[in-house]
N, C-alpha and C positions, 0 to 999 in steps of 0.2 A: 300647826295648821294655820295657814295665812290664807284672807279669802278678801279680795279686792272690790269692792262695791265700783259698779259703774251703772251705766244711765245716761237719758237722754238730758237733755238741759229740761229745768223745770219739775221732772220725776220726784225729785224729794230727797236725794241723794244722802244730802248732808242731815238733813232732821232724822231720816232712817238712822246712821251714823251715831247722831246725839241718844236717840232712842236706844239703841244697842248698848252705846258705852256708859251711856250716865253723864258726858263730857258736854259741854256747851265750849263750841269753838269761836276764836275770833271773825267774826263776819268781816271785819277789816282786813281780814290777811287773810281771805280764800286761795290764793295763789300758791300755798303749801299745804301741802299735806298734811292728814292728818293717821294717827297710829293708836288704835287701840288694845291692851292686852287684858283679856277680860275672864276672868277665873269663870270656870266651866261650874256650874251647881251638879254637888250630887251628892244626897243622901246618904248614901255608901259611904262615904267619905266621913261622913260628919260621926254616922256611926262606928265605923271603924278606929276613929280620934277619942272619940268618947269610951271605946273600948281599951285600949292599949295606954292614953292618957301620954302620947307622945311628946317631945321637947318642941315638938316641929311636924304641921299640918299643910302638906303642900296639893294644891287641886290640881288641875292638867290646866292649860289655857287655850284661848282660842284667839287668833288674832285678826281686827277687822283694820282695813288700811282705804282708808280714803284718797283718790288724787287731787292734785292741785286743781283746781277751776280746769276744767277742760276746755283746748285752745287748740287750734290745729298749728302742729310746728312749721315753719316759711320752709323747710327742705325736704319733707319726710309724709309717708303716707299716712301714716296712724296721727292718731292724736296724741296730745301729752297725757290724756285719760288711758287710754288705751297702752302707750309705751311705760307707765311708772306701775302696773299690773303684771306684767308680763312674766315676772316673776314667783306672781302667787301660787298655792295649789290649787286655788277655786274661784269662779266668782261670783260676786253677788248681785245681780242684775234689778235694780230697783226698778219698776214701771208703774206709770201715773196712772191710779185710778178714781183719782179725787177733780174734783173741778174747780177749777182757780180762777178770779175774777178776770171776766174780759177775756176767757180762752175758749177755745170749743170742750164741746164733753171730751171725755177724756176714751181712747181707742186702742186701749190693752194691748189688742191683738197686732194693729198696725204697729204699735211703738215696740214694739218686743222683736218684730221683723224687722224693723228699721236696722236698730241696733244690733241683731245679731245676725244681720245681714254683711254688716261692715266688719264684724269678728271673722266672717268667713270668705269675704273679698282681700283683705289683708294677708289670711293665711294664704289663699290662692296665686297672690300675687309674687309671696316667698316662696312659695314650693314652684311656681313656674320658672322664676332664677335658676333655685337648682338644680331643676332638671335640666333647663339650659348649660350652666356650666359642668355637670355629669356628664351634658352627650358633647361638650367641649372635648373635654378628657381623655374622652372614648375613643374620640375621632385624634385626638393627641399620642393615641396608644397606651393612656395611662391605664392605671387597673382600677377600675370601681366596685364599689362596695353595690353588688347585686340586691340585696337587702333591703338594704334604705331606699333602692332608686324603686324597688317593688313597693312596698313601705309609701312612698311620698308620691306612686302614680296611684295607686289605693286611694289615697287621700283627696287628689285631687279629679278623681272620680268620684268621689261622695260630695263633696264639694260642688261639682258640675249637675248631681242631680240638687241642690238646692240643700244640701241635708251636713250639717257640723260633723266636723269628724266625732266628737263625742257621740254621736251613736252609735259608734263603732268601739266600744270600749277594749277589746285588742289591739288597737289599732291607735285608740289616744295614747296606750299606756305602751308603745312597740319601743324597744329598746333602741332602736337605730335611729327614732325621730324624741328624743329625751333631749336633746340639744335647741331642741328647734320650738320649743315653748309655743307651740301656736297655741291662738285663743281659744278657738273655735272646737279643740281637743280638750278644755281643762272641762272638770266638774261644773256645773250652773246650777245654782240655787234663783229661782225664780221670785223675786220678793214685791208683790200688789201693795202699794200704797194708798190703801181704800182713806172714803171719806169716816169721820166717828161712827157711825154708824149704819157702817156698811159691815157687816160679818163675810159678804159670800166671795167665792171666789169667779174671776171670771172665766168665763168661758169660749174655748175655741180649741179646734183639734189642735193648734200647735203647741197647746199648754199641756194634752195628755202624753207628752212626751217629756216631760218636764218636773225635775221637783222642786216644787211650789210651795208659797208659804203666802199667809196676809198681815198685814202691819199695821194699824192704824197711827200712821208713824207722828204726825201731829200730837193726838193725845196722850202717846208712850214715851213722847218726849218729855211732856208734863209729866207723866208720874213715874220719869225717872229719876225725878228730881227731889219723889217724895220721899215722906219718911213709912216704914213697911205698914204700919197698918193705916195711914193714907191709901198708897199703892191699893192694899187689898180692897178695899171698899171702891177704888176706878174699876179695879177688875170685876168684880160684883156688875156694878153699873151698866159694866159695857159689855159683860157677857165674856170676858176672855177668863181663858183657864191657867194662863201663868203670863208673863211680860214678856215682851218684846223678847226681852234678852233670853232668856229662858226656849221660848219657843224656836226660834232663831237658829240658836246654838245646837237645838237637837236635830232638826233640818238640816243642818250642816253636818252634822254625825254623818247622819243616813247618806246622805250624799256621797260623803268618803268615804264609807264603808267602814268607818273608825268605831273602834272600842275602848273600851278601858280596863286595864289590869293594876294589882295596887302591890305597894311591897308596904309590910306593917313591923314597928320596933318600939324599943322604948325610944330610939332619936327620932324618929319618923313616921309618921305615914303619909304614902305619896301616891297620886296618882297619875298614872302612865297610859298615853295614846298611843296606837300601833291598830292598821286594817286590819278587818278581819281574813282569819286565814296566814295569821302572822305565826311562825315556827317560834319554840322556847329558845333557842337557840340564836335568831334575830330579837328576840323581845328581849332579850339578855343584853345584846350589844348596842340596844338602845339605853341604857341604863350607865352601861361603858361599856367601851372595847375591850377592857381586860378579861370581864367578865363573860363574854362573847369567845375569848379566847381560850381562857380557862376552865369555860364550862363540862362540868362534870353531868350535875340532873339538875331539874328542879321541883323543888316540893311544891304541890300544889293544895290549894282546896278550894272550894267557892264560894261564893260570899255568904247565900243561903246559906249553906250547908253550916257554915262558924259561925253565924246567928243563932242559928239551931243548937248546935252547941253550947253556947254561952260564952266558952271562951277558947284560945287557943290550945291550950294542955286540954281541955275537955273534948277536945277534937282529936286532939294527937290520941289519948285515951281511946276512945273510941275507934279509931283506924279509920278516920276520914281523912287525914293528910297523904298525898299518895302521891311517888315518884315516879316522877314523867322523865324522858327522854329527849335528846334535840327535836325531833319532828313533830314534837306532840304541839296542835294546834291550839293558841291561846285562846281562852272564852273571855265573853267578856263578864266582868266578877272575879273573875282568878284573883286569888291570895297567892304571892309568887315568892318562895325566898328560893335564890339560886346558890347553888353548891357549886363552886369554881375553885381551880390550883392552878395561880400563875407562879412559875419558877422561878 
């Protein structure tokens, strides 16, 4: 999972950033990008390592991707913030709620319209091309793809009432428009860069459509840099229940609809993303394609459930391990070992 932080100029962008990853960038070289990959926290994990007493503990990761200084390119409508995104699954929309010397207060509501006003001018302005060159085609006697041209006036009907296609979650996620990366369709994580002590979030109808999260990115920048029982005692202080990163990361879960499933050995234990509503049968061929190919069953159990246990044989004992089928929908907690015969 890649998820693209952008913003307005002054929003906070790059200290969110530093907050998230624990990384202090060159302020001299904002011109490039920046790339963070940053191990997912989870309990499950730590106890499931500590169970099996693996050679090798691997967590899932999440990855935060900063753009270069944002500059509008001399030939092109987007920006370079905007086009070096374009490929993420999500974004992360940072907006100022802190006040900076010699600025006005800060206006949540408008800066968040600003910008994601211009995610949906952009798309508007791609999808009116191609519906121009479709009814080209048309008129050429070519044969068009019915679908998409249905698909892409959909969109830019939602678009015309003021509204992202991501409200439309059949409609971000249409098969016909997977080529076409618009912004204004991907997942938005909402992220308030409140002042230290500011807890709340703000308010306006265009945020109850929204998931939302608050950062005190300032002072999570400091103590990302601390050492853990520093950190704990800022957290105390300022009233937060876990850091930036922490909080951030599960925001970003919920947003994609993401889970985790774990395969556990004596070489390994690892853990695996996949949305929810993902078949044993794709959770398998995220793992590898052989095994997606050769899949037979998969032994399941949950996580609960082999805590409870105590251990694996105590489980198998008990007849808590249980053979699932391709369609059997993956939970998140599954303990997965899959049975495959590739010839």
């Amino acid at each position: 999972m890649k998820l693209g932080i952008i913003g307005l100029p002054k929003s906070g962008k790059r200290t969110v950033f530093e907050a998230l990853s624990g990384q202090r960038t060159d302020a001299s070289n904002r011109n490039e990008p920046s790339l963070a990959m940053i191990r997912v926290p989870d309990l499950r994990v730590d106890r499931l390592s500590a169970m099996f007493q693996p050679k090798k503990t691997t967590y899932a990761q999440v990855e935060y991707f900063l753009p270069a200084k944002a500059a509008a390119k001399p030939d092109a409508k987007e920006s370079v913030q905007l086009a070096s995104v374009r490929d993420c699954d999500a974004l992360l929309h940072v907006v100022r709620n802190f006040r900076r010397y010699g600025t006005e207060a800060p206006n949540p509501d408008v800066d968040f319209r600003q910008l994601d006003g211009e995610l949906m001018l952009v798309d508007q302005i791609s999808i009116e091309k191609r519906l121009e060159r479709i009814e080209a085609d048309r008129k050429r006697g070519k044969k068009i793809d019915a679908e998409e041209m249905d698909a892409l006036s959909a969109c830019h009907a939602l678009l015309d009432r003021g509204e992202p296609i991501r409200r439309d979650e059949g409609l971000a996620r249409h098969p016909s428009l997977r080529g076409f990366a618009f912004f204004s369709a991907k997942p938005m994580l909402v992220v308030f860069n409140n002042e230290d002590d500011n807890d709340a979030m703000p308010q306006a109808a265009c945020f109850e459509k929204e998931c939302c999260a608050v950062v005190k990115a300032k002072l999570e920048q400091e103590m990302a840099g601390m050492d853990p029982e520093e950190a704990a005692v800022f957290l105390s202080e300022f009233h937060l229940t876990a850091s930036a990163t922490d909080r951030v990361i599960a925001a970003s879960y919920r947003l994609m609809g993401l889970i985790s499933f774990f395969t556990v050995g004596e070489d390994e234990v690892k853990a695996w993303t996949v949305t929810r509503s993902t078949v044993a049968l794709d959770a398998a061929g995220v793992i590898h394609s052989d095994i997606r190919k050769g899949f037979i069953r998969a032994e399941v159990i949950g996580y609960e459930e082999l805590m409870d246990a105590g251990s694996f044989a105590e489980a198998r004992k008990k007849g808590l391990v249980r053979l699932e089928g391709k369609t059997y929908e993956i939970q998140d907690g599954d303990i997965v070992h899959f049975r495959f015969n590739v010839g």
